[in-house]
C-alpha positions in Angstrom: 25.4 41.4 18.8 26.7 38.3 20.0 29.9 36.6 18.7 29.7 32.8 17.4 33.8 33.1 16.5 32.4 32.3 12.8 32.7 34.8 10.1 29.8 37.2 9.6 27.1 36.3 7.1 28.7 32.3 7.0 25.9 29.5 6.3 25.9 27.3 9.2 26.8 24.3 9.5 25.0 21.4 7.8 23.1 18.6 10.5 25.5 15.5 9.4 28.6 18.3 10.4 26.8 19.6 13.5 26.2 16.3 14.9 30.3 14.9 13.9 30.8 18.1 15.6 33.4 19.4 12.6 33.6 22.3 10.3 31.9 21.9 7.3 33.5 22.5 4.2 32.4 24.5 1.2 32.3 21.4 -1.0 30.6 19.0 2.1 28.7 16.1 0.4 26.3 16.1 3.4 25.2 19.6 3.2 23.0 19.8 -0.1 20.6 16.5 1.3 21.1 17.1 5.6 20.3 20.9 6.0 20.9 22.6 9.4 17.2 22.6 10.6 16.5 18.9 10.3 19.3 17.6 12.9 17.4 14.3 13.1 17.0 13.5 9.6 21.1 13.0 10.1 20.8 11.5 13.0 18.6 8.6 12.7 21.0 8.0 9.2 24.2 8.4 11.3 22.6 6.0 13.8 21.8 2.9 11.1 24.4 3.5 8.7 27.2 5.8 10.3 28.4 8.6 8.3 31.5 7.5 6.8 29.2 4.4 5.1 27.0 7.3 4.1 30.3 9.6 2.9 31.4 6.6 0.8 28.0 5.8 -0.9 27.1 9.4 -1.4 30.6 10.1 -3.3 30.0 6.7 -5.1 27.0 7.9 -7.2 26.2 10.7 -9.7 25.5 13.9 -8.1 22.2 13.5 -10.0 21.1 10.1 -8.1 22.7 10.9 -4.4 19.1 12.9 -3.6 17.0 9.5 -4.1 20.1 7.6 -2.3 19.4 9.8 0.8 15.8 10.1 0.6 15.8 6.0 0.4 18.3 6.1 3.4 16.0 8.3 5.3 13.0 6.5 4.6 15.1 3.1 6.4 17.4 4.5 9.1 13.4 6.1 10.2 12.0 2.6 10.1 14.7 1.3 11.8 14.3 3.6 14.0 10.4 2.6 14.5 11.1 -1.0 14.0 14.5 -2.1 15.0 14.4 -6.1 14.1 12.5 -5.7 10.7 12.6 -1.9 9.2 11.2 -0.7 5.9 10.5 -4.5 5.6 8.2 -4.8 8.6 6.1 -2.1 7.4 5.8 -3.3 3.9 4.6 -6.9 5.1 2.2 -4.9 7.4 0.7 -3.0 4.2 0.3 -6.2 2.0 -1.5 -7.8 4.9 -3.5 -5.3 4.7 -3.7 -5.5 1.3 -4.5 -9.0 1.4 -7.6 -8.1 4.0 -9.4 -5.6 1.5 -8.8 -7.8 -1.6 -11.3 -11.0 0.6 -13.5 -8.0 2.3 -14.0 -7.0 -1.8 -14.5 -10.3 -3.1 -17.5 -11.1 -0.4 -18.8 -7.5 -0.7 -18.9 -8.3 -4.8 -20.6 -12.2 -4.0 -22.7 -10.1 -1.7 -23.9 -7.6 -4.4 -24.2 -10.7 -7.1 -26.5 -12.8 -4.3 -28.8 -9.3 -3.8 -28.9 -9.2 -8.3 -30.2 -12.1 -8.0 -32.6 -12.2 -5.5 -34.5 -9.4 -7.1 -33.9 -10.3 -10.5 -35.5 -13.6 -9.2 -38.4 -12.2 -6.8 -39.4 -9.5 -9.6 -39.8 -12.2 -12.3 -42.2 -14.2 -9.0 -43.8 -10.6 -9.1 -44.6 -10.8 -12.8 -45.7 -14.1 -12.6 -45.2 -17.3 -14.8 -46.8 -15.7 -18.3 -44.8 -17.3 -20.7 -44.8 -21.0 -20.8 -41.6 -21.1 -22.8 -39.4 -18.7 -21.3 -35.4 -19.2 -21.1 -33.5 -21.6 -19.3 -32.6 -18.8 -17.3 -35.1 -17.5 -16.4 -36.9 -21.4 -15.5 -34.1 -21.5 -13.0 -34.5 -18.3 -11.4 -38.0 -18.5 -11.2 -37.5 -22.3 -10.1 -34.8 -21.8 -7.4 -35.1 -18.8 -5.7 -33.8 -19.6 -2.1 -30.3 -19.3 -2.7 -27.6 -18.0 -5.3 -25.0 -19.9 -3.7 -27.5 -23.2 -3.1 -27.5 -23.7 -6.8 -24.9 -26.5 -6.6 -27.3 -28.6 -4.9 -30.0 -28.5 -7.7 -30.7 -32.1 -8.5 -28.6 -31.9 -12.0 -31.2 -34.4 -13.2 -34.5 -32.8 -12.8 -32.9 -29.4 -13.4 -31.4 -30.8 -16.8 -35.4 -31.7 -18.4 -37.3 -28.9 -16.8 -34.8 -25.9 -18.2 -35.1 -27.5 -21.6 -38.2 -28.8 -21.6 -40.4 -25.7 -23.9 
């Protein structure tokens, strides 16, 4: 068995006292949030923040909020990391671009979908033919314009006005 010049059966030491290359105590404030096997996780932190900025914050807080505190440092020094200039903040503008994108591709897809409603609402009333002399306004200006959901603007508000009401 090899020798490490540590005690048998010690834990080793956590990543944030790895990287400072020191011995880590039995009360370290790193060790609970930067465990051994995820060196980078402390590293990236160390490299936005430096670990006596994270030392102070982490002894700071209530040992009930310090694992959100590093989990929200993590989440940063990593897009820092990505995105050096603009962070956490770079890729939240990216994702309400986005955001912004879908919400106009939804709108047309729903004016799509209302134009196609109407269409066959107006060709299956064609299809059934006039029977009714008296039928609703509605139903007059479907039957009456027909090319074009979005053309109904240009209805001549005039003639449009006495032949809806005219039953």
């Amino acid at each position: 068995m090899k020798e490490t010049g540590r005690k048998q059966g010690a834990p080793s030491p956590c990543a944030a006292c790895k990287l400072l290359r020191r011995r880590c105590a039995q009360d370290c404030v790193f060790a609970p949030y930067f465990p051994a096997d995820e060196p980078q996780k402390f590293a990236n932190v160390h490299k936005v923040f430096g670990a006596s900025n994270v030392n102070k914050m982490l002894q700071e807080l209530p040992a009930h909020q310090r694992g959100d505190a590093v989990s929200s440092m993590v989440y940063e020094a990593n897009a820092r990391v990505r995105d050096p200039v603009y962070g956490c903040v770079g890729a939240i503008s990216s994702l309400q671009q986005q955001i912004d994108v879908l919400q106009t591709q939804l709108a047309l897809a729903q004016a799509e979908v209302v134009h196609m409603k109407m269409h066959q609402a107006a060709t299956t009333s064609n299809l059934a033919g006039n029977s009714s002399d008296c039928a609703s306004p509605s139903s007059k200006l479907i039957n009456q314009h027909t090319k074009s959901f979005f053309a109904l603007d240009m209805v001549d508000q005039a003639n449009l006005g006495e032949s809806l009401w005219s039953c």
